[in-house]
C-alpha positions as CSV (number, residue, x, y, z in Angstrom):
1,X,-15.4,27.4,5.1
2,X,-15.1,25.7,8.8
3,X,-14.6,22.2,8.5
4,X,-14.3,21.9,12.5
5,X,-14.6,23.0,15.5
6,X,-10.7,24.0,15.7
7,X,-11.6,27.6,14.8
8,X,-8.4,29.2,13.6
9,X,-7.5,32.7,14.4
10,X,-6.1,35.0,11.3
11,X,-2.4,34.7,11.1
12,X,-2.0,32.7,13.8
13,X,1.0,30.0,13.7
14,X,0.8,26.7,14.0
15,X,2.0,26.8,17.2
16,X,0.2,29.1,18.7
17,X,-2.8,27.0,17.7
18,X,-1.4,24.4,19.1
19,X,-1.0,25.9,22.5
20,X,-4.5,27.2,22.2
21,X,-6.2,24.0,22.1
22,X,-4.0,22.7,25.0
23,X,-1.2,20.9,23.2
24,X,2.0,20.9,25.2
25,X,5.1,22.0,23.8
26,X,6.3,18.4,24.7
27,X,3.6,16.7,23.2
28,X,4.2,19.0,20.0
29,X,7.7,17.7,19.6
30,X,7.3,14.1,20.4
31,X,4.7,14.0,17.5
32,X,7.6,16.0,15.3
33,X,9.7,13.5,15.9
34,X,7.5,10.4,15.2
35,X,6.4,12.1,11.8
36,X,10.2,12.4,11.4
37,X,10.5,8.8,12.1
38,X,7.7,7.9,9.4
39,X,9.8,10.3,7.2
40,X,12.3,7.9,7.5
41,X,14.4,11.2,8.0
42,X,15.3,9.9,12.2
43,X,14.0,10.9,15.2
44,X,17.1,13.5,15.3
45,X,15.3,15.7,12.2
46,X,12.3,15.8,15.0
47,X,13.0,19.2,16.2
48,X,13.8,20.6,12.9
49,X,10.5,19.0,11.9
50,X,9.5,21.2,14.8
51,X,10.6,24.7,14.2
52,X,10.3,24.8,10.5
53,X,6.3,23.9,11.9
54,X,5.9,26.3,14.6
55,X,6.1,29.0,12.0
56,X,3.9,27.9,9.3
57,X,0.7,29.6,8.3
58,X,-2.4,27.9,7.2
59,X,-1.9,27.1,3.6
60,X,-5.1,27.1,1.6
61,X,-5.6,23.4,0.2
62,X,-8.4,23.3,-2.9
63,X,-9.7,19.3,-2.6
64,X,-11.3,18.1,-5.8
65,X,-13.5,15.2,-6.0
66,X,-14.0,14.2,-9.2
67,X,-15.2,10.2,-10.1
68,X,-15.0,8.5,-7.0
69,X,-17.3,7.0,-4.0
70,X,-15.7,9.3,-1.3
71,X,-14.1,6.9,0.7
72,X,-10.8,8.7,0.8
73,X,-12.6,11.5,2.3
74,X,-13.7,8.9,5.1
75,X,-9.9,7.5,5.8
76,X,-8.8,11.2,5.8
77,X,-11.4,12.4,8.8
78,X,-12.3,9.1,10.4
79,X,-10.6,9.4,13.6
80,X,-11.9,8.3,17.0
81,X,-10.1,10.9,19.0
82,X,-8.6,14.2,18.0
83,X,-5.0,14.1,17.7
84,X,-2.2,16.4,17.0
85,X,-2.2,15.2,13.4
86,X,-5.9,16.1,13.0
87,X,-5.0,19.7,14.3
88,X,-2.5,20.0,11.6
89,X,-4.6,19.2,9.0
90,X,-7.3,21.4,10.2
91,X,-4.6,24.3,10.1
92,X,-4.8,24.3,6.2
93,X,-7.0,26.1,5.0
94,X,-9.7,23.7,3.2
95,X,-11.0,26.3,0.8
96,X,-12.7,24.1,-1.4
97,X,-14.0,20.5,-0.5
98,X,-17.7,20.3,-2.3
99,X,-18.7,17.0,0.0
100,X,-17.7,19.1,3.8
101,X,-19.0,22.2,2.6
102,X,-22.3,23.5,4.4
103,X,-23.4,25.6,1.3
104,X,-23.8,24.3,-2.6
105,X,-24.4,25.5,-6.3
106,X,-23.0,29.0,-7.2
107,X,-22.1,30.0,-4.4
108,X,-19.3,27.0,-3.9
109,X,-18.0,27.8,-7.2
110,X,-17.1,31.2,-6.4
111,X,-15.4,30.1,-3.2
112,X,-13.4,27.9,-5.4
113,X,-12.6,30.6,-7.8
114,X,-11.7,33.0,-4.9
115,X,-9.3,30.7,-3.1
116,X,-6.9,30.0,-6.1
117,X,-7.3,33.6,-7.7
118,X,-5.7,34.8,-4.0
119,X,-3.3,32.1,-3.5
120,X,-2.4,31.6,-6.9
121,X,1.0,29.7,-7.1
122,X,0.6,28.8,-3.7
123,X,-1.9,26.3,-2.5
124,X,-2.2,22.6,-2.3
125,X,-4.4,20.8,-4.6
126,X,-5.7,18.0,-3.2
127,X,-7.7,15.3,-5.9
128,X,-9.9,11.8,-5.1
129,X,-11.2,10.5,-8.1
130,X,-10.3,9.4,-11.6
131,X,-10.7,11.8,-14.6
132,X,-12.9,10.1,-17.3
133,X,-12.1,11.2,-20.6
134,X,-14.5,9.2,-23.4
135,X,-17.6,11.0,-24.8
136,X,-16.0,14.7,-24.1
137,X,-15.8,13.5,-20.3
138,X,-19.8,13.7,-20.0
139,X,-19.4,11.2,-17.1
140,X,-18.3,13.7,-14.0
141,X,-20.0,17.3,-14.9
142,X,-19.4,19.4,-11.6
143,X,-21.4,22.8,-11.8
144,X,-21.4,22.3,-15.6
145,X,-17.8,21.7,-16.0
146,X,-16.2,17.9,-16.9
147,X,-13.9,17.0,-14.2
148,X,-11.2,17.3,-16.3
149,X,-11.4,21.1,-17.2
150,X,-12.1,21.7,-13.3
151,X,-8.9,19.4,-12.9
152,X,-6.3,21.8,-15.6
153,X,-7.6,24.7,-13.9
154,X,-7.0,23.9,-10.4
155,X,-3.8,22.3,-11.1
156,X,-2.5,25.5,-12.9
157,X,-1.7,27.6,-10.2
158,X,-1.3,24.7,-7.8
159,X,2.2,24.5,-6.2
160,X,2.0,20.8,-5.5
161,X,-0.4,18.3,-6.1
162,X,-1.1,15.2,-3.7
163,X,-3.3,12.7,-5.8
164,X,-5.5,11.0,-3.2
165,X,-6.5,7.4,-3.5
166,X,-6.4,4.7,-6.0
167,X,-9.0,6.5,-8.5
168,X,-6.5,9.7,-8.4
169,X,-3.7,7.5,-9.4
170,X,-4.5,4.8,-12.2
171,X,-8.6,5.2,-12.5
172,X,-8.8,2.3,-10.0
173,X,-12.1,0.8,-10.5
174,X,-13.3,2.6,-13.1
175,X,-10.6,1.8,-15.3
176,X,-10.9,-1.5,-14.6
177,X,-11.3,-3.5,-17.9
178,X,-13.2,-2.3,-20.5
179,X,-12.9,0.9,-18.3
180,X,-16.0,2.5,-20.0
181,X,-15.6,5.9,-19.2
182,X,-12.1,5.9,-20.3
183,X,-10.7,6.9,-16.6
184,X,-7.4,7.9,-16.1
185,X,-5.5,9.2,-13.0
186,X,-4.0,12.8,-12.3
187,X,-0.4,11.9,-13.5
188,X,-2.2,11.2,-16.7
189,X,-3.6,14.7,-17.3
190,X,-1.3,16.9,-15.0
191,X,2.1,17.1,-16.3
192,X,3.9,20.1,-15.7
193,X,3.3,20.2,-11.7
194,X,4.9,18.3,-8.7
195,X,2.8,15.4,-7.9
196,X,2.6,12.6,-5.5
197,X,0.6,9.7,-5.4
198,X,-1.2,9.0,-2.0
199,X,-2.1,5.0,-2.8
200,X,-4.7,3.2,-1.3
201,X,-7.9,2.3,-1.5
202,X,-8.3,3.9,0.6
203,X,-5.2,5.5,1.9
204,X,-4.0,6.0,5.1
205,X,-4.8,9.5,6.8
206,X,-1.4,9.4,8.1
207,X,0.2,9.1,5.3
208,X,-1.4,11.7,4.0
209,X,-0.4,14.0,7.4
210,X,3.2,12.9,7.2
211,X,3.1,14.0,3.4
212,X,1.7,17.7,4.4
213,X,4.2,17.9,6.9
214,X,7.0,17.2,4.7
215,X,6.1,19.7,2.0
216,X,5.5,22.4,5.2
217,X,8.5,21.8,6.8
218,X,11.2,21.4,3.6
219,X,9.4,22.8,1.0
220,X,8.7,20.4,-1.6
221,X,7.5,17.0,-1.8
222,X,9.1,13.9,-0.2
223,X,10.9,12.1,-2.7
224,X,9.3,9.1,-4.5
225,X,9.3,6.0,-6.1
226,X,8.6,5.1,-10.2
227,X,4.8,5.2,-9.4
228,X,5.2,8.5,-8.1
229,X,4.8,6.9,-4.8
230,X,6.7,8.6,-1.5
231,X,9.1,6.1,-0.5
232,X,8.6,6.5,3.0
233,X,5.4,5.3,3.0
234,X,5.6,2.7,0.1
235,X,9.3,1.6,0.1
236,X,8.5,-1.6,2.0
237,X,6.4,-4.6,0.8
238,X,3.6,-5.6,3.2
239,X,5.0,-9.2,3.2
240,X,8.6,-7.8,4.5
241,X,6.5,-6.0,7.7
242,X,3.7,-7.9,7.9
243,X,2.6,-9.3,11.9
244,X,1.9,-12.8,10.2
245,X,5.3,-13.2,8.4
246,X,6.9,-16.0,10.9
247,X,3.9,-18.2,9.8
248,X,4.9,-17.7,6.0
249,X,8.0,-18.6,6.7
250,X,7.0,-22.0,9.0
251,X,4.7,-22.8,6.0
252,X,1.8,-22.5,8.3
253,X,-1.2,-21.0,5.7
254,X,-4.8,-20.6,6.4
255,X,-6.8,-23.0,3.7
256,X,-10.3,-21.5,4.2
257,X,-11.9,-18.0,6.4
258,X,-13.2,-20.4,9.6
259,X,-10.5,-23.2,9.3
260,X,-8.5,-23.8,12.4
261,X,-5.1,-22.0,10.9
262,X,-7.4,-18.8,10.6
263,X,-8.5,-19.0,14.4
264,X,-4.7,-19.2,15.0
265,X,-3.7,-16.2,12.8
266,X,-1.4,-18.4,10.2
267,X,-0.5,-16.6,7.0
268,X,-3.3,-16.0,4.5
269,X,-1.2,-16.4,1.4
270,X,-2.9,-19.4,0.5
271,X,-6.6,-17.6,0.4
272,X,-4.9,-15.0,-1.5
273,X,-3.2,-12.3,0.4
274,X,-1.0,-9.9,-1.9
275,X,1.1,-9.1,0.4
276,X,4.2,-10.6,-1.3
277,X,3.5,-8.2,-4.0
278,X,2.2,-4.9,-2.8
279,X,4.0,-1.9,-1.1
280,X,3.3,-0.5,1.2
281,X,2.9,1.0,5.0
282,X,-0.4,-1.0,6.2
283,X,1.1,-3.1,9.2
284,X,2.8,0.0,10.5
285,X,0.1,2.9,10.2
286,X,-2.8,0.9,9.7
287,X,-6.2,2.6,10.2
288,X,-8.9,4.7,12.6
289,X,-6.3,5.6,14.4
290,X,-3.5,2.3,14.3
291,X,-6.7,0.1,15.4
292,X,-6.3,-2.6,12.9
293,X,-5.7,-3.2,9.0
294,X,-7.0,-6.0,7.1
295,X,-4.6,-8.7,7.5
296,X,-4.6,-8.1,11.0
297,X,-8.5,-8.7,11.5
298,X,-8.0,-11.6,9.3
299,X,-8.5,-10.5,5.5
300,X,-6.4,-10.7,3.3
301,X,-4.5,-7.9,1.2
302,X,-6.2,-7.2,-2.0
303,X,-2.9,-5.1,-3.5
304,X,-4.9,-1.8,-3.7
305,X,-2.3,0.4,-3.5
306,X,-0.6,-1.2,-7.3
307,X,-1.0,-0.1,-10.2
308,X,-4.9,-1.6,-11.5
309,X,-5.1,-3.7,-9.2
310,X,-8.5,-4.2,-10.3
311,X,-7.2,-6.3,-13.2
312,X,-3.7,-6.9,-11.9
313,X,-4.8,-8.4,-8.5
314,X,-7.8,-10.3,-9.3
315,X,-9.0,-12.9,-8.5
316,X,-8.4,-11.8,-5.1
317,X,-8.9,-15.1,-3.5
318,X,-6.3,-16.7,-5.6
319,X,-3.3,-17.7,-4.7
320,X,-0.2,-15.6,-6.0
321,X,2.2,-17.5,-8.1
322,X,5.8,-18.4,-7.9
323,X,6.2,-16.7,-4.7
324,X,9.7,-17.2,-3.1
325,X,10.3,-17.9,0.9
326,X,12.4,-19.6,3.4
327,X,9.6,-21.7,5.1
328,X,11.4,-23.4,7.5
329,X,8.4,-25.9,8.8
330,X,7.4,-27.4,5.5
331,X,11.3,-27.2,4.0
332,X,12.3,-29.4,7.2
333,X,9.0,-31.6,6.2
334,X,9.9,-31.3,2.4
335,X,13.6,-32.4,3.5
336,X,12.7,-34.8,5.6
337,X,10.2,-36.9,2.8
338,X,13.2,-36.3,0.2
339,X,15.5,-37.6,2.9
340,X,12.7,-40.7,3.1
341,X,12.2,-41.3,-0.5
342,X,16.3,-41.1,-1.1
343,X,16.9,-43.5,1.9
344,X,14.1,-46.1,0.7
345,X,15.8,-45.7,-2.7
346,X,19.0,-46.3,-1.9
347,X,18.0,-49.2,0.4
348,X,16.0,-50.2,-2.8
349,X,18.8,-50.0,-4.7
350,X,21.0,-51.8,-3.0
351,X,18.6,-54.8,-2.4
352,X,18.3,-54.6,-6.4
353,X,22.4,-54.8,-6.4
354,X,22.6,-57.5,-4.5
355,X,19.7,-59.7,-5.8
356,X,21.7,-58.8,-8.8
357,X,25.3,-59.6,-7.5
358,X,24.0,-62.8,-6.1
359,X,22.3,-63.4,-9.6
360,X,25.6,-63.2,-11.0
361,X,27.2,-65.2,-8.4
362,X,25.1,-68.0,-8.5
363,X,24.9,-68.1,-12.5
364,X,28.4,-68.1,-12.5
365,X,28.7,-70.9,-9.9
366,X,25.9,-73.3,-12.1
367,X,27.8,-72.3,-15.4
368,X,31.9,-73.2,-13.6
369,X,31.1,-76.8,-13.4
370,X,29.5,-77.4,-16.8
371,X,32.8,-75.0,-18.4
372,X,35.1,-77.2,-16.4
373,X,32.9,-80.4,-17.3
374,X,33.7,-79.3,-20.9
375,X,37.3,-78.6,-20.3
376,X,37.6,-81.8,-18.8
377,X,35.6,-83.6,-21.2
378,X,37.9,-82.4,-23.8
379,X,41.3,-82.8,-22.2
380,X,40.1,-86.2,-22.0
């Protein structure tokens, strides 16, 4: 299989395909160190980045697509211009990818089968998709298999796995309430192999690059968080990187899509961005090559890269409760109508004193004479 037109030479290095499609050795490095940098390893771990690359083989990757619409397949090739990071991910060796490959049926299968018999232990397996799991799994059959028999076999002799997409992780969709099919993610199936969870929906082709470049370079996969997550990519909230924060905290919010505050780019917590809630490396990466991502051409986040956010993060046009913030605008405006309503108070109250006092005062004046009238009456 040829995925593209970067033919690859038998046991050529990386960098000697590199150099063979006109990639400068300066070039090379200055992408090592900005994948080192989205490591969150330090530009100074770009050369090691480098030379642990400039050695490396083209590992044979098996991609299973299981239940799924293929739209991680889209993020992962959509790319206006080649770059360095499409290279590298045309050096692995795609051995099995049933949507990119020319030929179908039987003959597909036996590629499959060949691949993993000769790099048994060895290769990447790559899955998009859930795994559904009522009725016997009837509901994803490729080449007469359910997706989850094709799923234990691959990931047997798989040395990693990098589960691609929200479907691969938690079902997404599919397992949205009443989930019907009963989907499930990898994690749920796979349990004695490395895997990482590529979230998204889709996920970021970087991400994704940066991810093969770490296993390449050390070895294993980059470390993670409880979702199985690599923190690199999803350490951060959105809402801690996003281009918009200064407007959440001035409390300036967009209240509908064509509103005024929209036109001006203010902070689209209040149409229901989950930002606040959702890791993970949008603002920074962002898509088709860093053109945009969705809060930045004026949508806001749906939280598709948490755990069913299909049920967790719906309605998506609703506002997020309880969310805290410094929003210095509308606290200076909430301070200043406190201040307003304490000074009018106290004003208040002191009028109320004094009518009061002078109450008092003036009682007390009336009633003197009449006491002393008394007093006098009866010392007389």
């Amino acid at each position: 299989m040829t995925p593209s037109a970067y033919a690859w030479t038998e046991g050529e290095t990386l960098a000697q395909h590199f150099e063979s499609h006109g990639v400068s050795r300066r070039d090379f490095v200055k992408f090592c160190s900005e994948i080192a940098v989205a490591l969150g390893l330090g530009i100074a771990a770009g050369p090691r980045i480098a030379r642990a690359l400039e050695s490396v083989k083209r590992p044979s990757v098996i991609w299973l697509q299981l239940q799924e619409c293929t739209g991680c397949v889209e993020s992962v090739l959509r790319t206006a211009d080649p770059t360095i990071g499409d290279l590298l991910l045309d050096v692995v060796s795609l051995d099995y990818n049933h949507t990119l490959m020319a030929s179908a049926g039987d003959a597909v299968e036996r590629a499959r089968q060949s691949a993993m018999a000769a790099n048994k232990g060895k290769y990447i397996l790559v899955v998009t998709g859930s795994i559904p799991t009522k009725e016997d799994g009837i509901y994803t059959v490729i080449g007469g298999r359910t997706a989850e028999d094709l799923l234990r076999e691959a990931a047997d002799g798989a040395a990693a796995i990098l589960a691609v997409g929200a479907c691969a992780h938690w079902g997404s969709v599919q397992a949205a309430r009443p989930n019907p099919t009963g989907a499930v993610g990898v994690r749920d199936i796979i349990k004695n192999r490395p895997i990482v969870n590529i979230a998204g929906c889709p996920p970021i082709g970087d991400v994704i690059t940066a991810t093969v470049v770490h296993y390449l370079t050390f070895g294993r996969l980059p470390a993670v968080d409880r979702e199985g997550r690599p923190l690199f990519a999803y350490g951060k909230r959105i809402h801690d990187q996003c281009t918009r924060r200064a407007h959440f905290d001035a409390g300036q919010f967009v209240e509908s899509f064509d509103d005024e505050s929209a036109r001006k780019g203010w902070c689209l917590y209040s149409v229901g961005c989950k930002g606040p809630a959702t890791f993970s490396p949008c603002p920074i990466f962002q898509w088709n090559t860093r053109t945009s991502w969705p809060i930045g051409a004026g949508h806001p986040c749906i939280g598709c890269t948490e755990p069913h956010f299909w049920d967790t993060m719906t309605p998506f046009y609703g506002r997020l409760p309880n969310v805290g913030g410094f929003a210095v605008e509308q606290r200076v405006d909430t301070i200043g109508a406190a201040l307003a309503v304490g000074a009018a108070a106290g004003v208040a109250a002191h009028a109320a004193a004094t009518v009061f006092t002078q109450i008092r005062r003036r009682k007390a004046t009336h009633q003197v004479p009449e006491t002393g009238t008394e007093t006098e009456n009866d010392d007389g």
